[in-house]
C-alpha positions, 0 to 999 in steps of 0.5 A, spaced: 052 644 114 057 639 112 059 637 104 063 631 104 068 629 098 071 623 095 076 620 089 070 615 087 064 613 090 066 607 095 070 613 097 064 618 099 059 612 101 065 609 107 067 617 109 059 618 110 059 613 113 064 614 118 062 622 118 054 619 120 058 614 125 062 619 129 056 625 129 052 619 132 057 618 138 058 625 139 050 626 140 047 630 133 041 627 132 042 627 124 035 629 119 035 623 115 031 629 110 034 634 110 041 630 108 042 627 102 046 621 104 047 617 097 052 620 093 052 624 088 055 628 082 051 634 084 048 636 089 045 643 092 048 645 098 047 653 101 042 654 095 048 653 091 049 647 085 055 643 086 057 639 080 063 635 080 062 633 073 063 639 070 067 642 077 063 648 078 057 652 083 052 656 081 046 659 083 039 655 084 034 657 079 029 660 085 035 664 088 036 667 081 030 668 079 029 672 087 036 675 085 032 678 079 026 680 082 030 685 087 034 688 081 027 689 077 023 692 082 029 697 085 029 699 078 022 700 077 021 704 084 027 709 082 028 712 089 029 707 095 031 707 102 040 706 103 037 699 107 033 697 102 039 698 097 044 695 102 039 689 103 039 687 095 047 689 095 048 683 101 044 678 097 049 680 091 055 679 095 051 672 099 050 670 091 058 671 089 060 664 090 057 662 085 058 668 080 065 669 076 065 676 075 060 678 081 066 683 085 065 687 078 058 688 079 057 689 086 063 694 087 059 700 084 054 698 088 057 699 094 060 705 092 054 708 091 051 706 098 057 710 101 056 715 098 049 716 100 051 714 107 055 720 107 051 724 104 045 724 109 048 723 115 049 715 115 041 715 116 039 708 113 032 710 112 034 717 107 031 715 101 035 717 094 035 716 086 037 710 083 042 713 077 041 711 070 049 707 072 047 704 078 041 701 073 046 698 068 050 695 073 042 692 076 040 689 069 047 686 068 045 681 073 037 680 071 040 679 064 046 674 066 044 671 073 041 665 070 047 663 065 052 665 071 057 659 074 063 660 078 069 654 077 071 650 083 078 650 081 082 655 077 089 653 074 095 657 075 095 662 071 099 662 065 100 670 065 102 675 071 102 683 072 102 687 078 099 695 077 097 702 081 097 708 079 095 715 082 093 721 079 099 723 076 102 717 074 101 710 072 106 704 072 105 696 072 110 690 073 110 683 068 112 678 073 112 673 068 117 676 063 120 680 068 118 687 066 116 695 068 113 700 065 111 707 067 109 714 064 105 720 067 097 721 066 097 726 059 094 733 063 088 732 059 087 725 064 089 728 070 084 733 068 079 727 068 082 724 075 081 731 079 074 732 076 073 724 078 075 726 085 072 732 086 066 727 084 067 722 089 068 727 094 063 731 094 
C-alpha cells in the first residue's frame, strides 16, 4: 500500500499522477478499485482514518467494534488459552497506531502473558484465569476504543525529565531546568518492592 501527500491539491493530483505513471512503467497493474485516486482530507488507510484536517488517525468503526468484541468475550469466558490471550494482545499492539495511550494498556497485558508462559512450561495451549486486573485493563479499551485517536504530529515538548529507580532508591534529572534529585525508598517501600518482586518471580 502506498499513502501519497501533498501541500495543496494540485500537489497531490500531479504526485498521483506521476506515482500511477512510474508504477505504469515498472509494470504493476494498478486496482482502480481498491485505490482512491482523488484527493482527499480523509482517507482509510490499513484500517486506519487519516484526517489531515484535524492531523490525527484513528481506528475505523468496524476495527473498534471487533477490538471490543474481543475484550468482552475474554472477560466473559474467564479462563482462556495463552494463544488466544496472545491473539487479542497482537490486535491491541496492530491497533497502537491509532491509540494515544495503547503502550499503557497493553504492557500489563504482556506481563501477564510472560508470566503464564513461564509458568507452564511455554505450553500455548495451557489454560489460565483472567484476573479481576487484567480485566480492568480490557474494559478500559471497551470503554474508550471508539473515542481514541492518535496525533499525527506531536510538537516539542515544552518540559523534559530522565527518571530510574531500583529497589532501594530513586532519582530523577530535569533537563529543562537543569536539576537533580535523588532519595532512598522508606523501609516500608522497599518493603513493597521485595514482596513486588517476589511476586514477579514466583
Amino acid at each position: 500500500p502506498i499513502c501519497l501527500q501533498g501541500q495543496t491539491y494540485s500537489a497531490c493530483e500531479q504526485n498521483i499522477s506521476e506515482t500511477v505513471e512510474l508504477l505504469d512503467k515498472l509494470g504493476f497493474t494498478i486496482s482502480l478499485n481498491k485505490s482512491v485516486l482523488i484527493p482527499s482530507k480523509r482517507i482509510v488507510f490499513l484500517g486506519f482514518i487519516l484526517c489531515s484536517e484535524t492531523m490525527t488517525i484513528r481506528l475505523t468503526e468496524k476495527k473498534c467494534d471487533d477490538i471490543a468484541e474481543l475484550c468482552s468475550n475474554i472477560i466473559r469466558c474467564r479462563r482462556i488459552t495463552i494463544k488466544q490471550f496472545s491473539q487479542i494482545i497482537g490486535k491491541l499492539v496492530a491497533a497502537s497506531p491509532g491509540v494515544m495511550h495503547a503502550p499503557l494498556y497493553i504492557k500489563p497485558l504482556e506481563q501477564c502473558k510472560e508470566k503464564q508462559l513461564k509458568k507452564h512450561k511455554g505450553n500455548f495451549n495451557s489454560f489460565f484465569t483472567i484476573t479481576q486486573d487484567i480485566a480492568e485493563h480490557l474494559k478500559w479499551w471497551i470503554k474508550n476504543i471508539h473515542s481514541c485517536f492518535k496525533n499525527i504530529t506531536i510538537s516539542d515538548p515544552n518540559y523534559v525529565m530522565f527518571t530510574d529507580s531500583s529497589g532501594r532508591m530513586w532519582g530523577a534529572y530535569d533537563k529543562t531546568g537543569n536539576r537533580r534529585t535523588n532519595g532512598f525508598w522508606s523501609a516500608e517501600e522497599q518493603k513493597q518492592q521485595d514482596r513486588k518482586s517476589t511476586r514477579l518471580n514466583s
